[in-house]
C-alpha positions in Angstrom: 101.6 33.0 -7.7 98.2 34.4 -9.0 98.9 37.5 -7.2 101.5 38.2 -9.8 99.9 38.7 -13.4 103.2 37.3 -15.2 102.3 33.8 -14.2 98.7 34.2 -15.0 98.6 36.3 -18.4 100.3 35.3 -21.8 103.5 36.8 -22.1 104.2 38.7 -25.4 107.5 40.4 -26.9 107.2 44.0 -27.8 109.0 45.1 -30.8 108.8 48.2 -30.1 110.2 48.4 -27.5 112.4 45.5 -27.3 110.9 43.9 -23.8 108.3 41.3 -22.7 104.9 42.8 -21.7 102.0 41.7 -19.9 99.1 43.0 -20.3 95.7 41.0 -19.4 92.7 41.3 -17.3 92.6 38.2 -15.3 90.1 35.6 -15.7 87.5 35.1 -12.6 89.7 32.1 -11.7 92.1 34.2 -10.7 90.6 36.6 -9.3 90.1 36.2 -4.7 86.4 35.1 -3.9 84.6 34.8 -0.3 83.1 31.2 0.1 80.8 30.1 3.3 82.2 27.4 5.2 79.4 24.3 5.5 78.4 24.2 8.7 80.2 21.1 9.7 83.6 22.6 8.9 82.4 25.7 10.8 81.8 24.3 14.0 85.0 22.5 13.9 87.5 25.7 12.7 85.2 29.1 14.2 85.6 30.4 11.0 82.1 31.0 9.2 84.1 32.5 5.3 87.2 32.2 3.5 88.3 34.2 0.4 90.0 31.5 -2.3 90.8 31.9 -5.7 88.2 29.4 -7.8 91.1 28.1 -8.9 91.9 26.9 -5.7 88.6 24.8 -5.4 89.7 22.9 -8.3 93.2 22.1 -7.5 92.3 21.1 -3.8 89.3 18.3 -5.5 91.5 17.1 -8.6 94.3 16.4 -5.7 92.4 14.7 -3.2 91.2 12.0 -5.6 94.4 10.8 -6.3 96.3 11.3 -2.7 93.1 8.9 -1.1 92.5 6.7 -4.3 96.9 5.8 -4.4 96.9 3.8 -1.6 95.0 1.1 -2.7 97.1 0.6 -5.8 100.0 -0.4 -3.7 97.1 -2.5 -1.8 96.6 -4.2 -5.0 100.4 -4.6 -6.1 100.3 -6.6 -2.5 97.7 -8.7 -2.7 98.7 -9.5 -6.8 102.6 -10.0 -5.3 101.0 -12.4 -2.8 98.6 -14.4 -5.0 101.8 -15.2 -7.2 104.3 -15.4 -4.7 106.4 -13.1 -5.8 109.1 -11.3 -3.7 109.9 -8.4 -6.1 107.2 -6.6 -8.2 
């Protein structure tokens, strides 16, 4: 979606000519970056750069946490289910 600038600009009504407009230069989040692989992700995919948004970086690290971290909250429901002896929680 970044390669469209409607989704990454504000959006602003014309008067003059009655329409939406966008017009914006787009911030360096959004704008495609080469990145070096580390050397341990090299060796395992033969690729050696890849061009991301920065953007990218950001949602890829703010969803990791909680995809590996959400399993031991149901791990926790369990054991607190079993302390009490409860069927249901």
């Amino acid at each position: 979606m970044s390669g469209w600038r409607y989704f990454i600009c504000p959006v602003e009504f014309n008067n003059d000519s009655n329409r939406f407009q966008v017009d914006c230069e787009p911030s360096e989040l959004f704008q495609l970056q080469d990145y070096a692989l580390p050397s341990v992700l090299e060796s395992f995919t033969g690729w050696t750069m890849v061009r991301l948004y920065p953007f990218q970086i950001h949602s890829i690290a703010l969803s990791s946490f909680p995809s590996i971290m959400g399993p031991f909250g149901g791990f926790f429901a369990s054991g607190f289910k079993r302390a009490f002896k409860i069927r249901d929680f």
